[in-house]
C-alpha positions in Angstrom: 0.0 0.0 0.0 2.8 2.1 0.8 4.7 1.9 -2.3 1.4 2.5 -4.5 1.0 5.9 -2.2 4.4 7.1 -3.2 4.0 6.0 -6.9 0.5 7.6 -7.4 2.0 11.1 -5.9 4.7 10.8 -7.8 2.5 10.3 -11.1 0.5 13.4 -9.5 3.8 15.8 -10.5 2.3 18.1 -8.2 4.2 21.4 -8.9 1.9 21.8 -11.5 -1.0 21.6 -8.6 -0.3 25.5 -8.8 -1.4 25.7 -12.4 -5.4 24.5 -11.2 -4.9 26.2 -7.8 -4.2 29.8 -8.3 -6.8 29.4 -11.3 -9.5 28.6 -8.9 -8.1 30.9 -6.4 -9.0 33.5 -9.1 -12.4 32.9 -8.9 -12.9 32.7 -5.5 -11.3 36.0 -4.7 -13.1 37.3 -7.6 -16.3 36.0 -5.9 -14.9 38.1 -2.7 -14.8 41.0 -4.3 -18.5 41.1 -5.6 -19.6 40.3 -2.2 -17.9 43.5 -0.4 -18.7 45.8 -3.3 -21.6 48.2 -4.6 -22.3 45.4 -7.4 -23.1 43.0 -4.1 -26.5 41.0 -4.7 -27.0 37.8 -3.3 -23.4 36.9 -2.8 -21.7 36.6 0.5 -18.2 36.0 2.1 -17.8 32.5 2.2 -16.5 31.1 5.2 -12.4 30.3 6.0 -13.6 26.5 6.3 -15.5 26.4 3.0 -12.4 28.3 1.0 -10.0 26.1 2.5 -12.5 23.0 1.2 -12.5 24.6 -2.1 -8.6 25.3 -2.2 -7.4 22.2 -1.4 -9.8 19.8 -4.3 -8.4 22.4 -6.6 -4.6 22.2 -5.8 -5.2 18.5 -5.9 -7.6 18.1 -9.0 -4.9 18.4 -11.9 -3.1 15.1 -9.7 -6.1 13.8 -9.9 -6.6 13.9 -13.4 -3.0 13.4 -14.2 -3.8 9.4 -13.7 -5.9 10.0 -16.3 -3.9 12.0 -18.7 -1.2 8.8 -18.1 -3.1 6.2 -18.9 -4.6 7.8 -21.9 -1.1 9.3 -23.0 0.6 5.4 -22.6 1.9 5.5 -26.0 4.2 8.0 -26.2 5.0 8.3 -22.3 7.1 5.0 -23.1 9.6 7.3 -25.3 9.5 10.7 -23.4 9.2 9.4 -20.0 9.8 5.7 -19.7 10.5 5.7 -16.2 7.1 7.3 -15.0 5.5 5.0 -12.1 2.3 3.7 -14.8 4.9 3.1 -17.4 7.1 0.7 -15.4 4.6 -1.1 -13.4 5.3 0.2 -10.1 2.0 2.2 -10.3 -0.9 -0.6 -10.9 -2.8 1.0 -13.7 -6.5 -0.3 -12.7 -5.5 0.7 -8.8 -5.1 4.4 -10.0 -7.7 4.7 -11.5 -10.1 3.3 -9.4 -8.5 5.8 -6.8 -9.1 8.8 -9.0 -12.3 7.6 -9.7 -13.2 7.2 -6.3 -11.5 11.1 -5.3 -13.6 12.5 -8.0 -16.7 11.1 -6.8 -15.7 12.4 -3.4 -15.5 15.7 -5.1 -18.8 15.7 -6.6 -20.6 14.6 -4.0 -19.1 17.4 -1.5 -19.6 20.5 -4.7 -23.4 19.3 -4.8 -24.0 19.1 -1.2 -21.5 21.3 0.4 -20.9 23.5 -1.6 -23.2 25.1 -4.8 -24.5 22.6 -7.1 -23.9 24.9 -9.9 -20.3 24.5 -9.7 -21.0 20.8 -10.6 -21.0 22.4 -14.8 -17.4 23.7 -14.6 -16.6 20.3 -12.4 -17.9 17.9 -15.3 -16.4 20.2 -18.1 -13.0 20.1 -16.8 -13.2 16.6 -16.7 -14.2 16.0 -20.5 -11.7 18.7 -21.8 -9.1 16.5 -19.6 -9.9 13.4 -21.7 -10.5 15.3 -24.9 -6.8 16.9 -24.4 -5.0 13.9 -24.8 -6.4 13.5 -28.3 -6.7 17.0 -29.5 -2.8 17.8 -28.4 -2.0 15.6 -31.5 -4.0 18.5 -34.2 -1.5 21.6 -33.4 -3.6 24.8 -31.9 -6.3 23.1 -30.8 -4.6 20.5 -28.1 -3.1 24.1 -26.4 -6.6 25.6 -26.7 -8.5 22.5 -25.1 -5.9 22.5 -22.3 -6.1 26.3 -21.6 -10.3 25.5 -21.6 -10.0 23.1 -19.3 -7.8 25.0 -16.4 -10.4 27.4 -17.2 -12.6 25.6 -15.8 -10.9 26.1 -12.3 -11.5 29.8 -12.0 -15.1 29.0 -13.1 -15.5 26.7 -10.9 -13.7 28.7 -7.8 -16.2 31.6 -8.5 -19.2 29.3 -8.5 -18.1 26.9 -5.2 -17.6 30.1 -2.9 -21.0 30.5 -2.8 -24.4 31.7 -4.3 -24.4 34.0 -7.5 -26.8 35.1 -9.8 -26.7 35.7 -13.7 -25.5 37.5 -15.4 -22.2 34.4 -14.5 -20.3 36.0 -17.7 -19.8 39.3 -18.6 -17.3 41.0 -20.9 -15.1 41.3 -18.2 -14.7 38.1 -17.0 -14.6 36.2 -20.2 -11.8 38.5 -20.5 -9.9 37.1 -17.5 -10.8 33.7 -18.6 -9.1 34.4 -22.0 -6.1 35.5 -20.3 -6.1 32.4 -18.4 -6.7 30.3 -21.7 -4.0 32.0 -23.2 -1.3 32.0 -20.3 -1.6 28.0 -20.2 -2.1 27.2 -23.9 1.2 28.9 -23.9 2.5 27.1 -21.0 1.7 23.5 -22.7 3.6 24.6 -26.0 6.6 25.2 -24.3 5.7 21.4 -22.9 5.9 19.9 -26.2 9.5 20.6 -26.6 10.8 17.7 -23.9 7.7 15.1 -25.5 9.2 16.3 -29.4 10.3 12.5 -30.0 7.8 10.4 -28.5 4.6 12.9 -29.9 6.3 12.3 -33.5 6.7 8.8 -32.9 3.4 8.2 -31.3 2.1 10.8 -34.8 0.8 13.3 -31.7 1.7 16.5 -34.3 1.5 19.2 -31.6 3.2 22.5 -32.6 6.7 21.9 -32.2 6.0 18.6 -34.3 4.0 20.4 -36.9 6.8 22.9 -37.1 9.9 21.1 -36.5 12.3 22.5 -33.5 14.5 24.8 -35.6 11.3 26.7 -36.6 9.6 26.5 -33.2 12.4 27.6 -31.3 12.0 30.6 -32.9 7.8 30.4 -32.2 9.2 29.9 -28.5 10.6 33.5 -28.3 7.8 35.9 -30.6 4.8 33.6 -28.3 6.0 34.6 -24.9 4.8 38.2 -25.6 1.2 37.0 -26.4 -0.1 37.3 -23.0 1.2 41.0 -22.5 -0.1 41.7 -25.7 -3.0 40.1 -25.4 -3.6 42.1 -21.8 -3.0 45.2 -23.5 -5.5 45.0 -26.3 -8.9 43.7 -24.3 -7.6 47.0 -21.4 -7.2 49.6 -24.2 -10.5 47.9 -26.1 -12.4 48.5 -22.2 -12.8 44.9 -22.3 -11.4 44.2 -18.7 -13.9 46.8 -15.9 -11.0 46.5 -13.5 -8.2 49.3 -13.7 -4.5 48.4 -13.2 -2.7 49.6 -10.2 0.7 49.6 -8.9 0.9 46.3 -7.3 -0.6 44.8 -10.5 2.3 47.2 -13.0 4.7 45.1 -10.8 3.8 41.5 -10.8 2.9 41.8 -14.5 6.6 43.3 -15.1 7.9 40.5 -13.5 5.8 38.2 -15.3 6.3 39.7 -18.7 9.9 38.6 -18.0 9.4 35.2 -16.4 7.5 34.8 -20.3 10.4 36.3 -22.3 12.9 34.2 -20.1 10.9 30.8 -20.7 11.2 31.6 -24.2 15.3 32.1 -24.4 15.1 29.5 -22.4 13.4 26.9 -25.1 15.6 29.2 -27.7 18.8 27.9 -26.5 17.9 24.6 -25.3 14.8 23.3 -27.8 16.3 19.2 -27.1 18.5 17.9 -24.2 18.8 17.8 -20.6 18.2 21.4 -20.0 15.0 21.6 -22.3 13.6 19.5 -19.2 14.9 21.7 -16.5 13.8 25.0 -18.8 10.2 24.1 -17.5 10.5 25.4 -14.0 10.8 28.9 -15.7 7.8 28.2 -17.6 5.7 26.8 -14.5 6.5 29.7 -12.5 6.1 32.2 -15.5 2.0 30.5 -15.8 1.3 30.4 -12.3 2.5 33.8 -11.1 0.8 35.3 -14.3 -2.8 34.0 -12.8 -1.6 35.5 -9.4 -1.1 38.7 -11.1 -4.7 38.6 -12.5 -6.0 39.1 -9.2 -3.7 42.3 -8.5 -7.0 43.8 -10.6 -9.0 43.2 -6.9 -7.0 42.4 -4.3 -3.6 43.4 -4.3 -2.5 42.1 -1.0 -3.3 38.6 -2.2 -1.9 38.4 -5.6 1.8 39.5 -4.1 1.6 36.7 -1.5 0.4 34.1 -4.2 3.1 35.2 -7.0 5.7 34.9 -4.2 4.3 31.6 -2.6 3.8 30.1 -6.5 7.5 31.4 -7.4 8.9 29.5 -4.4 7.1 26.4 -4.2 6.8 25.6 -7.9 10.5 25.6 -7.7 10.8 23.2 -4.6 8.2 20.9 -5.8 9.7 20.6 -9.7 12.9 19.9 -8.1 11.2 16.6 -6.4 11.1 15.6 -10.1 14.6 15.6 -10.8 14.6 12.8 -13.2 13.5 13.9 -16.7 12.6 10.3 -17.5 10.0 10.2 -15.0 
């Protein structure tokens, strides 16, 4: 029992547990900030118990799917990483996924009755884009587009757990934060697809950096990491975005914008090898503190102590994962 725990954390990989978390945490402090404002309704501050609740299924939900992603990504996980636990046997394959199965239905049953039943929508969704990812990475664009959807789904779904709400659920703005979000990890899943070049092209997976061959999307690695700035810029300037920038937010986005341009020297220099592995730290950091920075637009305070606490622990917990192989 012991050495099926270890294996199926290990399979978790959960530095990217940061990715879904500060997602969702954008939604619940987004939720927050209706609830102490003039645009209050029926919304109310949810409770330090039911946030934590919320908090930790989303830090552990991309684990939790990760068994998932595995099993379905077999194929070429035997080239890229032939030493992960449910490639080598260590991790029993129908074990895991009865456990996941069993941790999901856990989190269904506590959404519906302990926290809103709506949230159940986002819940599912994510779910289905998770199993749809693994098939749509292998037609270019649209494999980076389902993944962005689906961690989506965790600032939906953080809005829509922290309590009761009313329509209108999307407006301009908020589409436009979940675009940002879309397009901060679409980006951060291309830069995955470097390290996986061989086995996607063996396994005929024709993500980007197989569709255009490394020496080309090296060079995609650099231009793309200014799509986020860029794309911040044109929905604020277009009055897309109702929040207005402040200080705190001019500095964690500055610092992002370079975590982005660094991740993509990075995967410049290095597009194969050893390093090309090691390069994704960069890029986990450069996703997860650019959510944080998202909610500098209502809570300042917050989205320093999040960039900081992502920077850190992303860090600590990639370096857990030391082996590229696994």
């Amino acid at each position: 029992m012991l050495t099926f725990m270890k294996a199926y954390i290990k399979s978790m990989r959960l530095y990217y547990s940061f990715i879904t978390g500060i997602s969702g945490w954008i939604g619940i402090a987004f939720y927050e900030h209706i609830a102490t404002s003039p645009y209050q309704t029926i919304e109310v501050l949810p409770s330090t118990e039911k946030k934590a609740v919320i908090l930790i299924m989303l830090f552990l939900s991309w684990g939790i799917n990760q068994i998932i992603n595995d099993y379905l990504g077999l194929k070429e996980d035997r080239i890229n990483a032939p030493q992960r636990p449910m490639v080598t046997g260590e991790l029993d394959l129908h074990k895991s996924l009865l456990v996941s199965f069993l941790l999901l239905t856990m989190t269904f049953i506590i959404t519906f009755f302990l926290l809103e039943p709506l949230a159940l929508i986002p819940l599912i969704l994510g779910i289905l884009l998770n199993v749809l990812y693994e098939h749509a990475k292998g037609y270019g664009l649209l494999g980076n587009i389902v993944f962005g959807l689906m961690i989506s789904m965790c600032a939906v779904f953080g809005f829509l757990a922290a309590g009761p709400t009313q329509s209108p659920y999307f407006t301009e703005s908020r589409v436009s934060i979940l675009l940002l979000v879309i397009i901060l990890n679409g980006l951060m899943t291309f830069y995955t697809y470097f390290k996986d070049y061989e086995g996607d092209k063996a396994a005929a997976k024709k993500t980007l950096v197989v569709k255009f061959g490394i020496e080309r999307s090296r060079i995609v690695a650099v231009i793309s990491s200014f799509i986020p700035a860029a794309a911040f810029i044109l929905l604020y300037s277009n009055d897309f975005i109702m929040a207005r920038v402040n200080t705190m937010f001019l500095i964690l986005a500055g610092l992002t914008l370079f975590l982005e341009i660094w991740t993509g020297y990075l995967f410049y220099k290095n597009p194969e090898g050893e390093r090309t592995y090691y390069s994704l730290a960069v890029n986990f950091r450069a996703c997860t503190c650019g959510q944080a920075t998202l909610i500098a637009l209502f809570n300042t305070e917050l989205a320093m102590l999040l960039f900081l606490v992502s920077y850190i622990f992303v860090g600590l917990l990639f370096d857990l994962h030391a082996n590229p192989k696994s």
